[in-house]
Backbone as CSV, one residue per row, in Angstrom:
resi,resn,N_x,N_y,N_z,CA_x,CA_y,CA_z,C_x,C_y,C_z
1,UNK,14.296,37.157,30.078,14.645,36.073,29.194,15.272,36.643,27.913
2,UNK,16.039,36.091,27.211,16.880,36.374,26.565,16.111,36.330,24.737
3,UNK,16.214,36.897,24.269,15.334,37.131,22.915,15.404,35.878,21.832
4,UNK,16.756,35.129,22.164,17.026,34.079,21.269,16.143,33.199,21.519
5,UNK,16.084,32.787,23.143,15.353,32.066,23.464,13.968,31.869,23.704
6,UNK,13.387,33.308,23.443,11.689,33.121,23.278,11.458,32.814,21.928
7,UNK,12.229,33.283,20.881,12.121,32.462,19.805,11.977,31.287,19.306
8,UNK,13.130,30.668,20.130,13.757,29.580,20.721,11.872,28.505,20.905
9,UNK,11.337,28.757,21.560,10.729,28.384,22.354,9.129,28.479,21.278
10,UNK,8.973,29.807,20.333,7.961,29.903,19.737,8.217,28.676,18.688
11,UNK,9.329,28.889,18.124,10.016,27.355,16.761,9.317,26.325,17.401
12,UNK,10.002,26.131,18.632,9.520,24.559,19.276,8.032,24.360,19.331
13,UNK,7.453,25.135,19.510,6.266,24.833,19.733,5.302,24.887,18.090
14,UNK,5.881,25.554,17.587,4.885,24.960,16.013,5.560,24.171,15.614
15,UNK,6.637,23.765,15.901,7.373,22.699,15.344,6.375,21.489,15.626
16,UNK,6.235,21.380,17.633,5.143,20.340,18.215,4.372,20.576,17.258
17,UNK,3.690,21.485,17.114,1.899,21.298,16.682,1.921,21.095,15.751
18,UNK,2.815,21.358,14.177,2.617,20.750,13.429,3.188,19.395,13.249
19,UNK,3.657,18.471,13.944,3.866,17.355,14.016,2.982,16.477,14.299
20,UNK,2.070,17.246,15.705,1.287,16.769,16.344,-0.322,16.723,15.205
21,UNK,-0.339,17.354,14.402,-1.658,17.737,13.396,-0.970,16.235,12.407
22,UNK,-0.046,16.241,12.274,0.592,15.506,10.950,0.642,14.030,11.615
23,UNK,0.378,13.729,12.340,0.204,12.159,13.171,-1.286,12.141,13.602
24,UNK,-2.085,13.124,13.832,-3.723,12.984,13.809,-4.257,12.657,12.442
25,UNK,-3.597,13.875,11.806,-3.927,13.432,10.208,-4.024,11.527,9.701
26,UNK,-2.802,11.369,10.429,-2.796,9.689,10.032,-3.659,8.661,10.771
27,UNK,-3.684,9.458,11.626,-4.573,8.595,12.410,-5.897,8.867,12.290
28,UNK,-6.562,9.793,11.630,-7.815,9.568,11.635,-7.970,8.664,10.191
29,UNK,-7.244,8.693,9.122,-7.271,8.259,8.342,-7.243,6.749,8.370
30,UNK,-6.669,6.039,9.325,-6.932,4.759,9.912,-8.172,4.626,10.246
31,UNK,-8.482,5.796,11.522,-9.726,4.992,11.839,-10.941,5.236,10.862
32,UNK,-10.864,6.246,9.986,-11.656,6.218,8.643,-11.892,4.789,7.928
33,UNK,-10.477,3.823,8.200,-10.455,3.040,7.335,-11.315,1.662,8.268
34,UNK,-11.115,1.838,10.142,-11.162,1.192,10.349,-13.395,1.080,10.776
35,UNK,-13.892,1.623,10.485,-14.994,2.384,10.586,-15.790,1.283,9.748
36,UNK,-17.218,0.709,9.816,-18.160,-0.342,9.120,-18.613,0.227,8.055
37,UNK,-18.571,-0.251,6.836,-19.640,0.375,5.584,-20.780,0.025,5.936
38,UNK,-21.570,0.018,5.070,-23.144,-0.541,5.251,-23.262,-2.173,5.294
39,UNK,-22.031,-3.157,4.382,-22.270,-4.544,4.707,-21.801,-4.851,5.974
40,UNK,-21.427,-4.163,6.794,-20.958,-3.915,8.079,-19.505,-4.291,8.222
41,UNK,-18.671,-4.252,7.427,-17.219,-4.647,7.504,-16.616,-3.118,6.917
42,UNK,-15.415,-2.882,7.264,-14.162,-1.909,7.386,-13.574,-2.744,6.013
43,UNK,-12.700,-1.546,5.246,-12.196,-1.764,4.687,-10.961,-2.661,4.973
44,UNK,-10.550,-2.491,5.931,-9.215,-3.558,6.487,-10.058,-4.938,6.800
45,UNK,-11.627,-4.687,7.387,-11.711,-6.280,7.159,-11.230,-6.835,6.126
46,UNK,-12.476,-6.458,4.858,-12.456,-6.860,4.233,-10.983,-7.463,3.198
47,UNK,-10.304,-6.410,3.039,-8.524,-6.700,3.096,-8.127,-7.609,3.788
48,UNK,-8.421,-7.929,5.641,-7.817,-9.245,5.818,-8.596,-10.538,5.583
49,UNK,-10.171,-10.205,5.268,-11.026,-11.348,4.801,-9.764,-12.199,3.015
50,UNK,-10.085,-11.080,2.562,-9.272,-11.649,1.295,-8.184,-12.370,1.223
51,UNK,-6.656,-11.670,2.146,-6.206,-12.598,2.269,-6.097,-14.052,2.708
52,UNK,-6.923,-13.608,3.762,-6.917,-15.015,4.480,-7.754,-16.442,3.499
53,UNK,-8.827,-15.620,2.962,-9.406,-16.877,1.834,-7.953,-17.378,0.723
54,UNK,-7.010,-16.143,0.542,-5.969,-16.720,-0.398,-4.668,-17.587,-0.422
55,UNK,-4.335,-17.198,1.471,-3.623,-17.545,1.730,-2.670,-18.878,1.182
56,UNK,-3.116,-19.766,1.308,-2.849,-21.008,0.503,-1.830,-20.806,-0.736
57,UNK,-2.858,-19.759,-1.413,-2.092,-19.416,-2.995,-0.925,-19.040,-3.057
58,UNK,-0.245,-18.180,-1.734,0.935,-17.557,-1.768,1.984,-18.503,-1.561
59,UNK,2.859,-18.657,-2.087,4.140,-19.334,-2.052,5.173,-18.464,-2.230
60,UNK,6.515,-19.099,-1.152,7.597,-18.185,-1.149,7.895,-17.376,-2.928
61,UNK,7.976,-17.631,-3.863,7.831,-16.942,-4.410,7.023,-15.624,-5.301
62,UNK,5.965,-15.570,-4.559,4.878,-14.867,-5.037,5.209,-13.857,-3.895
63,UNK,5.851,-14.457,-2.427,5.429,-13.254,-1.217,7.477,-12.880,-1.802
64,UNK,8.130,-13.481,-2.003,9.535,-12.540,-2.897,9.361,-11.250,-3.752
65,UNK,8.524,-11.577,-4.309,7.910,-10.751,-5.545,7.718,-9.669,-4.620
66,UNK,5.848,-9.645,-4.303,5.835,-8.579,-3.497,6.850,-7.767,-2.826
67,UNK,7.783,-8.386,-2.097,8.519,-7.968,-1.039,9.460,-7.152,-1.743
68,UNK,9.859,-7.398,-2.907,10.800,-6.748,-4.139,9.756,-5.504,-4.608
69,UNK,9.007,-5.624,-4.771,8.077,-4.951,-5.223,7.603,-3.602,-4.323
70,UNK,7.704,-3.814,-3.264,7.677,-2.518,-2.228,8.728,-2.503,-1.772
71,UNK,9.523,-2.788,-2.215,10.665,-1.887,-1.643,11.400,-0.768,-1.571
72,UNK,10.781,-0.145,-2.639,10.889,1.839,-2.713,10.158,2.412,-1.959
73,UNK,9.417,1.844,-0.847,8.291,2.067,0.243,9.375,2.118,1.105
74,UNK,8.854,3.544,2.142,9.981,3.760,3.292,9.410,2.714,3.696
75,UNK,10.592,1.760,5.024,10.371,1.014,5.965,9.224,1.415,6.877
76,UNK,9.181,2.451,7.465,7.689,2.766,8.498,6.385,2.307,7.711
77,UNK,6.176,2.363,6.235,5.061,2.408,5.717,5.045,0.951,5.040
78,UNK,6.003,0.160,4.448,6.155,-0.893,4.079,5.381,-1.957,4.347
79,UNK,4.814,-2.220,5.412,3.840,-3.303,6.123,2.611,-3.228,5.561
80,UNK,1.554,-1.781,5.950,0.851,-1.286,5.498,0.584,-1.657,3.561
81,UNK,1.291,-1.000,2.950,1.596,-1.066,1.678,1.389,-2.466,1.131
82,UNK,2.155,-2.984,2.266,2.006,-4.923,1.762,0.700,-5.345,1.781
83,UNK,0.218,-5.013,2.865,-1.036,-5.417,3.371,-1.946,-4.590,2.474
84,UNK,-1.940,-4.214,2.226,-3.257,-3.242,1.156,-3.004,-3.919,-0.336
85,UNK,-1.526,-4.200,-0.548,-1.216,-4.683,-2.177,-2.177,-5.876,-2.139
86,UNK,-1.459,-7.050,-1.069,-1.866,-8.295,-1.192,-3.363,-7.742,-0.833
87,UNK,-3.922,-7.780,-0.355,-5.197,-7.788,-0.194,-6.271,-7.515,-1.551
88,UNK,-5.842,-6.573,-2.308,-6.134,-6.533,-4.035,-5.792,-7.661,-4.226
89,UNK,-4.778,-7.971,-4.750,-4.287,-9.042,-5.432,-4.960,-10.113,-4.947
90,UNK,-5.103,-10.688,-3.232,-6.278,-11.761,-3.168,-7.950,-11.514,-3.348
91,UNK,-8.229,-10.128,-3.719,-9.343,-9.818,-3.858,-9.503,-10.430,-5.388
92,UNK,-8.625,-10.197,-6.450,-8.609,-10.626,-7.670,-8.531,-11.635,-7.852
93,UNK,-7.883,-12.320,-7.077,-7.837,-14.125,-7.269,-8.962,-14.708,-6.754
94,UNK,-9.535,-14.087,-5.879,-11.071,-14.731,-5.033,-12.166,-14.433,-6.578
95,UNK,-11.819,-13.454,-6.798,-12.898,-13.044,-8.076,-13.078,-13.902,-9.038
96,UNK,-11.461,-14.300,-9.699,-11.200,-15.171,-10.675,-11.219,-16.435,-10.437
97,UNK,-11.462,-16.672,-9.333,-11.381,-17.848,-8.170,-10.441,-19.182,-9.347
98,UNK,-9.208,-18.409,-9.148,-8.028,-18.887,-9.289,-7.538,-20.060,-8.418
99,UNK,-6.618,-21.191,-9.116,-5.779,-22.263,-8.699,-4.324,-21.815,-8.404
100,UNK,-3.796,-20.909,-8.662,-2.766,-20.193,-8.843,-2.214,-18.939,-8.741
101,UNK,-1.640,-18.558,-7.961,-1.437,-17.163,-8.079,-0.118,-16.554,-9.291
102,UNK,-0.409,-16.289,-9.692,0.624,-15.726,-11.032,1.323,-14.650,-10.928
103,UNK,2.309,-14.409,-10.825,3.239,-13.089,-11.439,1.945,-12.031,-12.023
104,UNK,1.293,-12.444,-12.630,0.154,-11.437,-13.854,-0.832,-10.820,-12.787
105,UNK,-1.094,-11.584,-11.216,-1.905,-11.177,-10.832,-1.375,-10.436,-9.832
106,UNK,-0.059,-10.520,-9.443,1.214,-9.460,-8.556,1.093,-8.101,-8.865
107,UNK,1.284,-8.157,-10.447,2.106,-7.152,-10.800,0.420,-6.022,-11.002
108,UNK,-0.459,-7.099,-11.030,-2.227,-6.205,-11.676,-2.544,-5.705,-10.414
109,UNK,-2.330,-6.274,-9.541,-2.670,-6.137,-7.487,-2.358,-4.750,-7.604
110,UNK,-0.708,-4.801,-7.440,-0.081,-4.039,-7.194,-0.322,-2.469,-8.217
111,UNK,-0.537,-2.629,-9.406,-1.155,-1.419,-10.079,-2.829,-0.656,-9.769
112,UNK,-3.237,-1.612,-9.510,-4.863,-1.152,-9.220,-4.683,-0.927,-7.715
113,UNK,-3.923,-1.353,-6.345,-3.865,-0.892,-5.250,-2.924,0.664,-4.855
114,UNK,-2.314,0.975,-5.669,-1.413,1.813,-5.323,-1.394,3.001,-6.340
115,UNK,-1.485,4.011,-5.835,-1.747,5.520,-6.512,-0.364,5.661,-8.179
116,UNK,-1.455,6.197,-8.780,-0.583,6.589,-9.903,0.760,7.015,-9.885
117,UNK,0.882,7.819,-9.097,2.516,8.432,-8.825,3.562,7.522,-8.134
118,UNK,2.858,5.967,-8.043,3.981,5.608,-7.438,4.309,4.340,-8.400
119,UNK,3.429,4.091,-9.400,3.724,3.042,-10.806,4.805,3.010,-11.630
120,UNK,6.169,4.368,-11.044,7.142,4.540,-11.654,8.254,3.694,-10.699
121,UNK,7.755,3.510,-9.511,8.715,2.355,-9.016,8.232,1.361,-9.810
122,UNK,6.878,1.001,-10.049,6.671,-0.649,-10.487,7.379,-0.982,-11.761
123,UNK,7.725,0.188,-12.599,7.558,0.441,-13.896,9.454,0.085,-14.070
124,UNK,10.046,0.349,-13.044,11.334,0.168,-12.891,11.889,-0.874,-12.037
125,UNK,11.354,-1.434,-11.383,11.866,-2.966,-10.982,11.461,-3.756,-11.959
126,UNK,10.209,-4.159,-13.047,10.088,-4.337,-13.742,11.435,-4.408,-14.792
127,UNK,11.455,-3.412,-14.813,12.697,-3.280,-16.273,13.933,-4.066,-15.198
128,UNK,14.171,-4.115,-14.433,14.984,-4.272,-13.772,15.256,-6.006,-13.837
129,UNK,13.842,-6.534,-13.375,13.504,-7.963,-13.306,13.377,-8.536,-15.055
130,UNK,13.440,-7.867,-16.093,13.139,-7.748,-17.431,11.533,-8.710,-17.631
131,UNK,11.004,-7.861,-16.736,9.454,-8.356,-17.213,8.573,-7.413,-18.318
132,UNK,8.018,-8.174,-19.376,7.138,-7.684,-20.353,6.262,-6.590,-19.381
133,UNK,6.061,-5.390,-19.518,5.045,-4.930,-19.392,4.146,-4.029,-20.611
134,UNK,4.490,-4.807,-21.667,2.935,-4.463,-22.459,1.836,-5.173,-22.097
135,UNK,1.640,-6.110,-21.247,0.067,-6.405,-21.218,-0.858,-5.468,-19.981
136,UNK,0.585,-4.656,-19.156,-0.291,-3.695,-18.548,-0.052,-2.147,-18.811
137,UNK,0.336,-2.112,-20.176,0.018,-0.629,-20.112,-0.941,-0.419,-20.369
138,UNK,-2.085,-0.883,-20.712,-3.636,-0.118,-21.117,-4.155,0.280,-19.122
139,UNK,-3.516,-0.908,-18.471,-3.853,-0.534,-16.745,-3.271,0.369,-16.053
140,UNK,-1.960,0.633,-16.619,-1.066,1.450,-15.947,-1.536,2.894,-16.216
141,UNK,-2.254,2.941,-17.504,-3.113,4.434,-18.360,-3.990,4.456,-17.430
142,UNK,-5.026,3.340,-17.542,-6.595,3.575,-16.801,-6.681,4.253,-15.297
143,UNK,-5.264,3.576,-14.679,-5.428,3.774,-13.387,-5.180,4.890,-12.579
């Protein structure tokens, strides 16, 4: 066999395995998520418990928002992302046991669900949409 090609052949194969480690990785991390706490519900229950109590509240413009709102989210992950935002955000409105869902409680969802490093998209559709955000920079710090 020709020398290029056992090379050839070693590439391919850590190429597989680390692909193959990097899609377990995700997947255990699902089923981490999908796994009972002690009140006996998964965190994704509880995420689709919330929405579904909120459902009602959302109107085409509240699910616009969102949808504007993750959209610096690659497409593969985008769904996910939605589903974890809204699910805060109806967790907060069940709390406040709100008549309304507000812009105030979009934009708070969306900061308390989603990791610090990625508040520089929020921070720029924002400017974009010319929404005030001084009432969440003390959240945008905390979080």
């Amino acid at each position: 066999m020709p020398t290029w090609f056992m090379w050839f052949i070693v590439l391919w194969t850590i190429f597989l395995i680390t692909v193959m480690f990097i899609g377990g990785y995700f997947m255990f991390r699902k089923f981490l998520k999908r796994l009972p706490k002690e009140d006996g519900k998964s965190i994704l229950d509880w995420q689709d418990y919330y929405i579904e109590k909120t459902l009602h509240l959302w109107n085409d413009e509240q699910k616009a928002l969102l949808n504007d709102l993750v959209e610096p989210v690659p497409e593969l992950f985008r769904d996910v992302a939605k589903g974890k935002i809204a699910g805060k955000i109806s967790e907060l409105a069940l709390q406040d046991r709100v008549d309304y869902l507000s812009q105030d409680y979009i934009i708070k969802g969306y900061i308390l669900a989603t990791p610090k490093r990625d508040h520089k998209f929020l921070i720029k559709k924002l400017r974009e949409k010319n929404i005030d955000m001084e009432p969440y920079k003390e959240l945008l710090e905390s979080s």
